[in-house]
C-alpha positions as a Python dict, from the first residue, in 0.01 Angstrom:
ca = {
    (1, 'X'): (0, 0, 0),
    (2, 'X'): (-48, 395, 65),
    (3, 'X'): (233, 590, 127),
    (4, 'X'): (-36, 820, 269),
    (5, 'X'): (76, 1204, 180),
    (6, 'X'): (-85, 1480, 290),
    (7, 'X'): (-337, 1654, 12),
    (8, 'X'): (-121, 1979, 48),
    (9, 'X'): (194, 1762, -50),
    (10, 'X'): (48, 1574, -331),
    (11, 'X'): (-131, 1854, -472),
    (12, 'X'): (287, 2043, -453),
    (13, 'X'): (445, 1719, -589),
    (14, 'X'): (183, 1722, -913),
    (15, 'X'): (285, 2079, -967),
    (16, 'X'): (629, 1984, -968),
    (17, 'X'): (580, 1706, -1185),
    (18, 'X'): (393, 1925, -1430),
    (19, 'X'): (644, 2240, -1402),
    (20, 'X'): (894, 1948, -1466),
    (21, 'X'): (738, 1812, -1757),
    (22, 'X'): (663, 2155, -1929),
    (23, 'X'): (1051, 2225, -1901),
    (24, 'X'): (1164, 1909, -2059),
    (25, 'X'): (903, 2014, -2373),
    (26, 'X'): (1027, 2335, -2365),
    (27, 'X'): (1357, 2185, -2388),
    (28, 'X'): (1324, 1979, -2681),
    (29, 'X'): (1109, 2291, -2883),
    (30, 'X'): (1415, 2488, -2828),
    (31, 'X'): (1644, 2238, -2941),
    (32, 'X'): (1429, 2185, -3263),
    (33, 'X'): (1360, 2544, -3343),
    (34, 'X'): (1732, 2620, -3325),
    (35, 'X'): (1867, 2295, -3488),
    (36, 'X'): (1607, 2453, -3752),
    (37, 'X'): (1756, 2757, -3782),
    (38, 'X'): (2140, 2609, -3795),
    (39, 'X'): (2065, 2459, -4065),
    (40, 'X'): (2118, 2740, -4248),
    (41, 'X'): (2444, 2827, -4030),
    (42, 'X'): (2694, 2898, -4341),
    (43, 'X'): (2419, 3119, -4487),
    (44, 'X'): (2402, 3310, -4207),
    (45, 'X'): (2757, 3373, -4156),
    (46, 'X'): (2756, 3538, -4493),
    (47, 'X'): (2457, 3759, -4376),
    (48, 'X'): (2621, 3895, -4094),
    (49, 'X'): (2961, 4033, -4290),
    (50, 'X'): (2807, 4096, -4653),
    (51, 'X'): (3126, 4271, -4710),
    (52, 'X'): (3377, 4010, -4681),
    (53, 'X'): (3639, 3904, -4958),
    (54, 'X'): (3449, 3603, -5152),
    (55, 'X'): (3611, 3365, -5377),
    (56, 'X'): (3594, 3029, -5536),
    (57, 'X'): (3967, 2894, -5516),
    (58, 'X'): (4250, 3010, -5375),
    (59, 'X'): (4631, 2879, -5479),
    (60, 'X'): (4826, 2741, -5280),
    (61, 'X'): (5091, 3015, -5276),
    (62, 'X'): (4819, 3263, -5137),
    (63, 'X'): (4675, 3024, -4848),
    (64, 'X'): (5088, 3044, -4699),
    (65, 'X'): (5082, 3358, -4778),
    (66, 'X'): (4825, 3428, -4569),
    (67, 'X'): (4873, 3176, -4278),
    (68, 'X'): (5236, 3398, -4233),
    (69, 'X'): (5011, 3694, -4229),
    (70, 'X'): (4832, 3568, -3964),
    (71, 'X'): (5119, 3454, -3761),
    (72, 'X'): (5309, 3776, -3783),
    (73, 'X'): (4996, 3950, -3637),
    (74, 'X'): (5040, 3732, -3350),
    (75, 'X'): (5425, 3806, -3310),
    (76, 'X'): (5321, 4015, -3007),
    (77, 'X'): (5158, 3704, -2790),
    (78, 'X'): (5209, 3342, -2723),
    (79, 'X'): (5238, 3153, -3088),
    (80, 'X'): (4872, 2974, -3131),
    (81, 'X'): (4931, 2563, -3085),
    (82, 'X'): (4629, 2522, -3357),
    (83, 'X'): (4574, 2732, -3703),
    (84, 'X'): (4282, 2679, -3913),
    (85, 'X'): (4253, 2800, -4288),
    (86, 'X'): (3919, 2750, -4361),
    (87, 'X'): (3929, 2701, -4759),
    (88, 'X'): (3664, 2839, -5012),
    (89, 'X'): (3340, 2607, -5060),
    (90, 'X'): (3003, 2642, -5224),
    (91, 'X'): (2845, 2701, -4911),
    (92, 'X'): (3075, 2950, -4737),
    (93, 'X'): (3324, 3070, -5013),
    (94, 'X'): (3544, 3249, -4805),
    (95, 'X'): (3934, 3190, -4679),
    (96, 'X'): (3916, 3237, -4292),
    (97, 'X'): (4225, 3198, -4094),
    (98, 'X'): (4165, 3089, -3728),
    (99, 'X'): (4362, 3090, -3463),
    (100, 'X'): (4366, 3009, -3031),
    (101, 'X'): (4272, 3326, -2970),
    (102, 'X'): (4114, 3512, -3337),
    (103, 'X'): (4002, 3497, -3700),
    (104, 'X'): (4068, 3701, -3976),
    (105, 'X'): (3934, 3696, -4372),
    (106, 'X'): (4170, 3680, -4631),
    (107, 'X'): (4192, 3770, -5026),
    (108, 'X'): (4227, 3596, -5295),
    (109, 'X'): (4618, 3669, -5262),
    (110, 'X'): (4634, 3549, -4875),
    (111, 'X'): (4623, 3947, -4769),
    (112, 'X'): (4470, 4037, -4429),
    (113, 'X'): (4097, 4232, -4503),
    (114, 'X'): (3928, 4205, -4218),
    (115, 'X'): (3843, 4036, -3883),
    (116, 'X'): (3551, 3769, -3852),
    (117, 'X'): (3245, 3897, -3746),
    (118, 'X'): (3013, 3613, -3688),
    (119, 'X'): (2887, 3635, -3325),
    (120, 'X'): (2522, 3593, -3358),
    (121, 'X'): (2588, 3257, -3603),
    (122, 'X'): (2857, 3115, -3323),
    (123, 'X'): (2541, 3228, -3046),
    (124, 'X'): (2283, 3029, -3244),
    (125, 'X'): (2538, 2720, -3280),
    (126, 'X'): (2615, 2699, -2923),
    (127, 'X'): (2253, 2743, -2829),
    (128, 'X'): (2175, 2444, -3040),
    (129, 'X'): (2488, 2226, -2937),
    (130, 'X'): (2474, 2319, -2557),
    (131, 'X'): (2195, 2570, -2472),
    (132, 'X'): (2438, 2837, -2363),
    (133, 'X'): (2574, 2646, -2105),
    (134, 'X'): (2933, 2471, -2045),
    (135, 'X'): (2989, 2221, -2286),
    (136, 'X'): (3008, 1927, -2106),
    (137, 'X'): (2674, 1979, -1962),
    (138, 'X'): (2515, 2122, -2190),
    (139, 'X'): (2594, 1918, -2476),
    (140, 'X'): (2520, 1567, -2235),
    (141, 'X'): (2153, 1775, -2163),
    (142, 'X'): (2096, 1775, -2554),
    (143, 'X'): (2222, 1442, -2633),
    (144, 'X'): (1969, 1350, -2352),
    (145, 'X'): (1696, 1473, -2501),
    (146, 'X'): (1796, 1348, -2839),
    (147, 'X'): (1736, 1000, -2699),
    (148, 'X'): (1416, 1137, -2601),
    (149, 'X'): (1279, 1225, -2909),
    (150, 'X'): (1387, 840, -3003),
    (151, 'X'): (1199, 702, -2761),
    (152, 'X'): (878, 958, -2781),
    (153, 'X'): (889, 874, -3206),
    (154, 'X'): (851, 483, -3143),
    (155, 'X'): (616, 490, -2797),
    (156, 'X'): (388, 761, -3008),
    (157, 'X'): (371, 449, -3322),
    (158, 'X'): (322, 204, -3048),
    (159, 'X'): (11, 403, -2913),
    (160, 'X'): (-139, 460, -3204),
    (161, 'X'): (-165, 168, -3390),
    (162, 'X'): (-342, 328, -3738),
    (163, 'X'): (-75, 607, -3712),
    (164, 'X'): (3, 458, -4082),
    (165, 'X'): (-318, 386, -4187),
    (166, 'X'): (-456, 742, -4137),
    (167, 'X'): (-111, 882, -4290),
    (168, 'X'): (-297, 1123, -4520),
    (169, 'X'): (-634, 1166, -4286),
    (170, 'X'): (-617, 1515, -4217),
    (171, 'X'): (-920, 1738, -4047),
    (172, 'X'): (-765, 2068, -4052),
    (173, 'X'): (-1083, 2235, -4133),
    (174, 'X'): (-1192, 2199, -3805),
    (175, 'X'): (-1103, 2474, -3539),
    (176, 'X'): (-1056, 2234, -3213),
    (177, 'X'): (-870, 1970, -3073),
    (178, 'X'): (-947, 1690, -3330),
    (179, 'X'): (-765, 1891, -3620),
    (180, 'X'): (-470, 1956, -3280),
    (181, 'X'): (-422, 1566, -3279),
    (182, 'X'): (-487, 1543, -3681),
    (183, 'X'): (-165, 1769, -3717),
    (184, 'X'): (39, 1631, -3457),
    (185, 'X'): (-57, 1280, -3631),
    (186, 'X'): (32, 1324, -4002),
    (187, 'X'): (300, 1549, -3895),
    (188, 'X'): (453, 1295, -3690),
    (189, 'X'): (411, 1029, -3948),
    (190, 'X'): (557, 1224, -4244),
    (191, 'X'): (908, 1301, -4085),
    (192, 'X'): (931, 1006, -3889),
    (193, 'X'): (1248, 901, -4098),
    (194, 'X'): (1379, 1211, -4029),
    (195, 'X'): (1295, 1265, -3685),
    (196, 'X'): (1459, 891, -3610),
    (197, 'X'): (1791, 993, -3806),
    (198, 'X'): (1803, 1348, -3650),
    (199, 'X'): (1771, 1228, -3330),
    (200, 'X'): (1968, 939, -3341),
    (201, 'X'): (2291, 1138, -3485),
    (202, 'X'): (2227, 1458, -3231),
    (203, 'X'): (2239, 1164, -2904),
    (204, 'X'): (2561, 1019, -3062),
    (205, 'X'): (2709, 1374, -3099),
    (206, 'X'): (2548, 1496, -2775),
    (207, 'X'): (2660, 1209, -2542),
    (208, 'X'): (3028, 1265, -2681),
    (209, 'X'): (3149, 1365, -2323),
    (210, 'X'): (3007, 1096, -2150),
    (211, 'X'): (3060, 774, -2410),
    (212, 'X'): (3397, 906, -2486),
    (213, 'X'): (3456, 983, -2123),
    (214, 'X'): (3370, 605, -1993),
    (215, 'X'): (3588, 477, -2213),
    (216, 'X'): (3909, 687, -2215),
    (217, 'X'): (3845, 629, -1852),
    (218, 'X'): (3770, 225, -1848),
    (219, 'X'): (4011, 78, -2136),
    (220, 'X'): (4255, 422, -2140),
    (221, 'X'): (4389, 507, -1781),
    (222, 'X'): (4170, 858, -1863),
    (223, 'X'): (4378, 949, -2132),
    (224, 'X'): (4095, 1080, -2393),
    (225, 'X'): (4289, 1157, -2694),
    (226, 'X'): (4420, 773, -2672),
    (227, 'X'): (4047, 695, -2700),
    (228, 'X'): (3936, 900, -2971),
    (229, 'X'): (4318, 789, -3167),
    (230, 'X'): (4132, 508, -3332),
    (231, 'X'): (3860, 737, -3448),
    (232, 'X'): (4036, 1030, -3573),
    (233, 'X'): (4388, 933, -3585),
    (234, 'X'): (4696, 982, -3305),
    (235, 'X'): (4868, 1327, -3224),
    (236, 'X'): (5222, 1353, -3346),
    (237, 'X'): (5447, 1398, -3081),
    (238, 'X'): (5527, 1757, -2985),
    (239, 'X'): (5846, 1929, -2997),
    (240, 'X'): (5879, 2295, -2894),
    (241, 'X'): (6194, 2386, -3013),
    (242, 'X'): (6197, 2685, -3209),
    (243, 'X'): (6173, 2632, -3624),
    (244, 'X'): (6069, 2787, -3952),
    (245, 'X'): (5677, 2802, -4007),
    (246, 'X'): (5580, 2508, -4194),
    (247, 'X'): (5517, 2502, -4586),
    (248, 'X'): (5172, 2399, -4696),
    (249, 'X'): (5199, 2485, -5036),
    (250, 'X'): (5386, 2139, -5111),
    (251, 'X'): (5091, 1979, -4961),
    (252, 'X'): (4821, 2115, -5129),
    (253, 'X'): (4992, 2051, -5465),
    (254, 'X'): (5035, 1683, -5372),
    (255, 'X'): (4664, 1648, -5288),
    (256, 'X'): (4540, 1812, -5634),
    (257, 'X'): (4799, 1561, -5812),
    (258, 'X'): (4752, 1266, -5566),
    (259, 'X'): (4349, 1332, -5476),
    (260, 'X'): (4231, 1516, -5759),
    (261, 'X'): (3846, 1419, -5653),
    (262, 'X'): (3908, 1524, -5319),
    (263, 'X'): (3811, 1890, -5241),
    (264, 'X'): (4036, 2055, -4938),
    (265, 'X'): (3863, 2272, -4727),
    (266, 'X'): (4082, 2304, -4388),
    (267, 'X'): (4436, 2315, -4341),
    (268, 'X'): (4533, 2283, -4005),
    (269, 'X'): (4842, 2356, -3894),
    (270, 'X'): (4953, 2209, -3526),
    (271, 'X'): (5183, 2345, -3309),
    (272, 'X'): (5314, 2646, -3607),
    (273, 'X'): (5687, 2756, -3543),
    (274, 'X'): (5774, 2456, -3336),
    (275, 'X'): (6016, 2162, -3454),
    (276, 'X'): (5726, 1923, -3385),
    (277, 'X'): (5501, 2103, -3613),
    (278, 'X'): (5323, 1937, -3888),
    (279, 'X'): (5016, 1990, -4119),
    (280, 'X'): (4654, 1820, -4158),
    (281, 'X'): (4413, 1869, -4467),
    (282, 'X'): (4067, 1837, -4428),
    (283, 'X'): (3969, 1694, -4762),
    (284, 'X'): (3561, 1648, -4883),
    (285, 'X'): (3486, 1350, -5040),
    (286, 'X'): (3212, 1406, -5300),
    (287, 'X'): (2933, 1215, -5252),
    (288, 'X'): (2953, 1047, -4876),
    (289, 'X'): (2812, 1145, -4585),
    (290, 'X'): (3164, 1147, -4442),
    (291, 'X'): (3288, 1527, -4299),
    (292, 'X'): (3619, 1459, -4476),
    (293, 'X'): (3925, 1246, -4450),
    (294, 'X'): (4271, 1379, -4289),
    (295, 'X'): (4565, 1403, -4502),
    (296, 'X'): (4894, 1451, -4239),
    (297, 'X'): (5190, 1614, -4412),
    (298, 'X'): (5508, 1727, -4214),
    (299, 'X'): (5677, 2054, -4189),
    (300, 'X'): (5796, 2030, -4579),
    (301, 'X'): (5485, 1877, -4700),
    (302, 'X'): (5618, 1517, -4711),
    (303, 'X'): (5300, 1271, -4731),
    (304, 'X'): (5271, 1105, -4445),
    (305, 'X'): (4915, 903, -4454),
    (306, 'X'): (4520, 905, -4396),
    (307, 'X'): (4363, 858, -4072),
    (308, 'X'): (4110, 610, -4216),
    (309, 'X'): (3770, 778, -4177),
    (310, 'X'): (3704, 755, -4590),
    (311, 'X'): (3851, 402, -4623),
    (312, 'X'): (3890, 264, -4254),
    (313, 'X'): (3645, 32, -4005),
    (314, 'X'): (3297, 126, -4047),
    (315, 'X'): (3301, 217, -3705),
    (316, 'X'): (3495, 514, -3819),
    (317, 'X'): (3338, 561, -4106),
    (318, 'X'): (2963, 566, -3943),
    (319, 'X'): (3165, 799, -3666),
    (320, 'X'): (3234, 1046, -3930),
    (321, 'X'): (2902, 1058, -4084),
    (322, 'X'): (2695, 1195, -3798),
    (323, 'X'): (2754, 1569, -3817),
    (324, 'X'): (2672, 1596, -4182),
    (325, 'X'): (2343, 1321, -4186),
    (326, 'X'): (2290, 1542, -3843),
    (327, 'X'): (2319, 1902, -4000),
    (328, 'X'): (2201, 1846, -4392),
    (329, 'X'): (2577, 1952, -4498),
    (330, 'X'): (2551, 1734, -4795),
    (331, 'X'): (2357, 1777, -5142),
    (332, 'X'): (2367, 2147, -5136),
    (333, 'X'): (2081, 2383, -5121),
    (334, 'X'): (1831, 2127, -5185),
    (335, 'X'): (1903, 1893, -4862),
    (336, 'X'): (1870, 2210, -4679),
    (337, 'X'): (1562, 2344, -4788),
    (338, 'X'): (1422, 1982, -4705),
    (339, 'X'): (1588, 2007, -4391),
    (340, 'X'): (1424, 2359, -4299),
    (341, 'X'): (1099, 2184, -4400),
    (342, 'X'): (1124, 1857, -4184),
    (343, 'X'): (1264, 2056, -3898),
    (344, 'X'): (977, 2287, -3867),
    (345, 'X'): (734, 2012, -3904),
    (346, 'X'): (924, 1837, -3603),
    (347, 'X'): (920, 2113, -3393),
    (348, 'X'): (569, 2174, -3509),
    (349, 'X'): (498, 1804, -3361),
    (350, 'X'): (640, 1899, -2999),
    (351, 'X'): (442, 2212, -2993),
    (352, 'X'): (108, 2024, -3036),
    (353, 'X'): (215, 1764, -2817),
    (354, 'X'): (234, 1965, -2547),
    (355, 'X'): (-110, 2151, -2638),
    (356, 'X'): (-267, 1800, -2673),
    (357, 'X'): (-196, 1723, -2316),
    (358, 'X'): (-332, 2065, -2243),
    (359, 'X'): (-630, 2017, -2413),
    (360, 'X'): (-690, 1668, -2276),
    (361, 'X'): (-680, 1807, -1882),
    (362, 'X'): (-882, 2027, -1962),
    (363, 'X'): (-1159, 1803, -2134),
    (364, 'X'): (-1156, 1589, -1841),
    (365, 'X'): (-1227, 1896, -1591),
    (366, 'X'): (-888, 1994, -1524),
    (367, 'X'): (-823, 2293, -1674),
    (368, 'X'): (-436, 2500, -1648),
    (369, 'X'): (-456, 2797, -1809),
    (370, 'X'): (-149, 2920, -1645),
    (371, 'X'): (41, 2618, -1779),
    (372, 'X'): (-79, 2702, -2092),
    (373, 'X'): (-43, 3036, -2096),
    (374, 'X'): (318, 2961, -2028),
    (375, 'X'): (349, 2707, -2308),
    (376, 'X'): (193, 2945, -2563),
    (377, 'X'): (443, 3195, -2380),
    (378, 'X'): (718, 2988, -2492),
    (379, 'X'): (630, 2834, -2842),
    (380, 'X'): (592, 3228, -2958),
    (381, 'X'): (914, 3381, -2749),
    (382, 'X'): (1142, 3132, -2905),
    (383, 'X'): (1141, 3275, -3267),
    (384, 'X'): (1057, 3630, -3119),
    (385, 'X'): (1371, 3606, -2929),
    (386, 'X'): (1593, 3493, -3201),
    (387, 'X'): (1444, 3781, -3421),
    (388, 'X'): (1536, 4037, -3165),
    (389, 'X'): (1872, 3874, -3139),
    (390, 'X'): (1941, 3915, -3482),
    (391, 'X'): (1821, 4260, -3526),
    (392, 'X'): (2070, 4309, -3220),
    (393, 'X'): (2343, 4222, -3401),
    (394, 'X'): (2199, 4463, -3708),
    (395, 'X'): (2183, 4744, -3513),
    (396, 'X'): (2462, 4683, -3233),
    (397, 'X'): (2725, 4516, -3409),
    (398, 'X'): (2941, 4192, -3321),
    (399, 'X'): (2945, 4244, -2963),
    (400, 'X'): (2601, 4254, -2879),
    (401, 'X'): (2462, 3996, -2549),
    (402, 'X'): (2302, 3776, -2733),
    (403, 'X'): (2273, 3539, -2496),
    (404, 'X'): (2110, 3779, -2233),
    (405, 'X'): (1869, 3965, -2500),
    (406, 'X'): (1766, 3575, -2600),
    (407, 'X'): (1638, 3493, -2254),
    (408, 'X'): (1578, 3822, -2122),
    (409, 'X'): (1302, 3875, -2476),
    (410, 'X'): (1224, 3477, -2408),
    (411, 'X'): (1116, 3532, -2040),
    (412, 'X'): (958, 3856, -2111),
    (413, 'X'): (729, 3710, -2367),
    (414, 'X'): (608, 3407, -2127),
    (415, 'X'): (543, 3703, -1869),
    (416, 'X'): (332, 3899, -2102),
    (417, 'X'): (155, 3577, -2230),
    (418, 'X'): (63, 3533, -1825),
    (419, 'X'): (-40, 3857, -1745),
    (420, 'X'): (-247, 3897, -2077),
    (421, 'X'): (-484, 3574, -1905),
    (422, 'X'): (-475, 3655, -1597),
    (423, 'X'): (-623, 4021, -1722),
    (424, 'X'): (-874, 3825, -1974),
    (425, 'X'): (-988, 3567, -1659),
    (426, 'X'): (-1018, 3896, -1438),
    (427, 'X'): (-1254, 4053, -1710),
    (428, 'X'): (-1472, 3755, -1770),
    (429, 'X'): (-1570, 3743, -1390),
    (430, 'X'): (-1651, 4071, -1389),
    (431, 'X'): (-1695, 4314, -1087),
    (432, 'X'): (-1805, 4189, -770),
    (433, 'X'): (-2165, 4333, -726),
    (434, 'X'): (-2189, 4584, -460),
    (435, 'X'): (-2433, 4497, -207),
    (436, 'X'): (-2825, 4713, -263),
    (437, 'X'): (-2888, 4949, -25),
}
């Protein structure tokens, strides 16, 4: 059966399909350049404000100290319902006190020093997570094409059934297509491990919204923190009377005599200056994959459990060990570099992909130079435009539009790739002979 289309239609619905295609590459390259790039995410914080108060520890007397600080700042504006202390670790040894609406660094004695500065780190991030757009769509979109790289690692094994046998066969001597496909190959191959747990971790953090959505929705009368409650624990009930900001210094001291293995590294403090106020610490747990278990303390620091994600179902437990399998924050500088390493070669692998294809079209007499120009365009622009973006934030400071001066340089290196082939095709066609006279 022919659905009989017109040739004018078919030949506008393959364009589609192709411009279609080339977007969903483009897509995942961006995804895995920047999820690169984030790796590195604490590192780069410190970059950007080289002059901000460092420290290894801070006592307990100093973190309230500062979290008052903080508060009295704020005396002028509606009290925050969330504080964060972010606590000095080995990656990011810094106390940072966060708040609804700000952040400031601290000393070693809980003193104001400065504000945060770390725009073009928190640009990068949300590029990554959501691609600069809302979060619920954008971070769905990314989870999306997490799955995708899923199903593109096992469909590429399928299809190539001596994908493992010529592991180490490698032809990169040779300028063309074969040594293309070689790389693509042994690339593939080699991070394969990676590329599955990467992948699977960024769809189960990506699709968030939506899983967690369906079911707060199906089993919860819509009521999403209900949902997540079995997860990562219930809210206490609020009550907004007025009340003295709550202590955390007794709380700290019972985790380094109660936990002394465990390594704080947030305090949170919900709902500050409210009767119904009451304290959460954040606490490492050396050597799991786990982002930490939460200690809740009252007001007065009286002990009042863990949520379970160190010692509860493994649901839970598997729950809490995405982000840090996901973003190499475990092992220290070593995981990372690896990281860095198998998240080039992966992005690597989606670049020749789409060159492959390219290549393929145009062995079989169908030749897109435009597409490819684009595509080259693109796998070039990305790191150009993150460079400029940086250098932006060198030069301009903390409030420079990073997000328009990414895809403003991004689009302007594509256009330049264009014109640059159209000029060369022009050139090799030479001037149309005039006629003799």
């Amino acid at each position: 059966m022919s659905l009989g289309f017109a040739k004018e239609t078919v030949r506008k619905g393959l364009a589609a399909h192709t411009a279609l295609g080339l977007v969903c590459c483009a897509l995942l390259y961006l995804i895995c350049a920047t999820g690169t790039a984030i790796v590195l995410y604490e590192e780069w914080q410190r970059f950007e404000q080289r002059d901000a108060p460092e420290m290894t520890a801070i006592e307990p007397a100093a973190v309230q100290r500062g979290i008052e600080n903080v508060l009295a700042v704020e005396n002028d504006r509606a009290t925050t319902t969330h504080l964060f202390v972010h606590m000095p670790t080995d990656a990011l040894p810094r106390t940072t006190i966060t708040t609804d609406t700000q952040a400031f660094h601290v000393d070693a004695d809980g003193t104001i020093v400065m504000p945060e500065e770390n725009a073009w780190s928190e640009f990068l991030l949300a590029l990554h997570y959501r691609l600069n757009l809302p979060a619920i769509y954008g971070m769905t979109l990314v989870g999306a094409f997490g799955a995708m790289i899923v199903a593109l690692s096992i469909s590429g094994i399928v299809a190539h059934p001596r994908i493992f046998r010529d592991a180490f066969r490698l032809r990169a001597r040779r300028r063309d297509a074969v040594a293309t496909v070689d790389w693509h190959n042994r690339l593939a191959v080699w991070t394969l491990p990676f590329a599955l747990a990467i992948s699977l971790t960024g769809a189960m953090i990506g699709l968030f919204y939506v899983s967690g959505g369906i079911v707060a929705e199906t089993a919860y009368g819509g009521d999403s923190e209900a949902a997540l409650a079995p997860i990562f624990g219930e809210e206490a009930p609020q009550d907004p009377a007025s009340a003295p900001v709550a202590d955390a210094r007794p709380a700290l001291a019972h985790m380094a005599r109660a936990y002394p293995e465990v390594e704080p590294y947030y305090v949170i403090l919900h709902d500050p200056r409210t009767a119904g106020q009451h304290i959460q610490i954040v606490g490492e747990h050396p050597r799991r994959l786990i982002f930490g278990e939460y200690y809740a303390y009252g007001p007065d620091g009286e002990f009042h459990g863990t949520t379970g994600l160190a010692d509860g179902s493994i649901g839970q437990q598997l729950a809490a060990s995405t982000y840090n399998l996901h973003f190499g924050n475990y092992g220290g500088l070593p995981v990372k570099i690896a990281y860095i390493a198998f998240g080039l070669a992966l992005t690597a692998v989606v670049a020749t992909g789409t060159f492959i294809w390219l290549n393929k079209r145009a062995r079989q007499g169908r030749p897109a130079p435009r597409t490819r120009a684009v595509w080259s365009g693109f796998v070039s622009g990305v790191p150009i435009a993150l460079v400029t973006t940086l250098l932006a934030r060198l030069l301009m400071g903390n409030g420079a539009p990073f997000v328009a001066l990414f895809w403003g340089t991004l689009a302007l290196t594509v256009a330049v790739t264009l014109l640059r082939v159209r000029r060369d095709r022009e050139a090799a066609s030479g001037p149309a002979l005039a006629p003799a006279e």
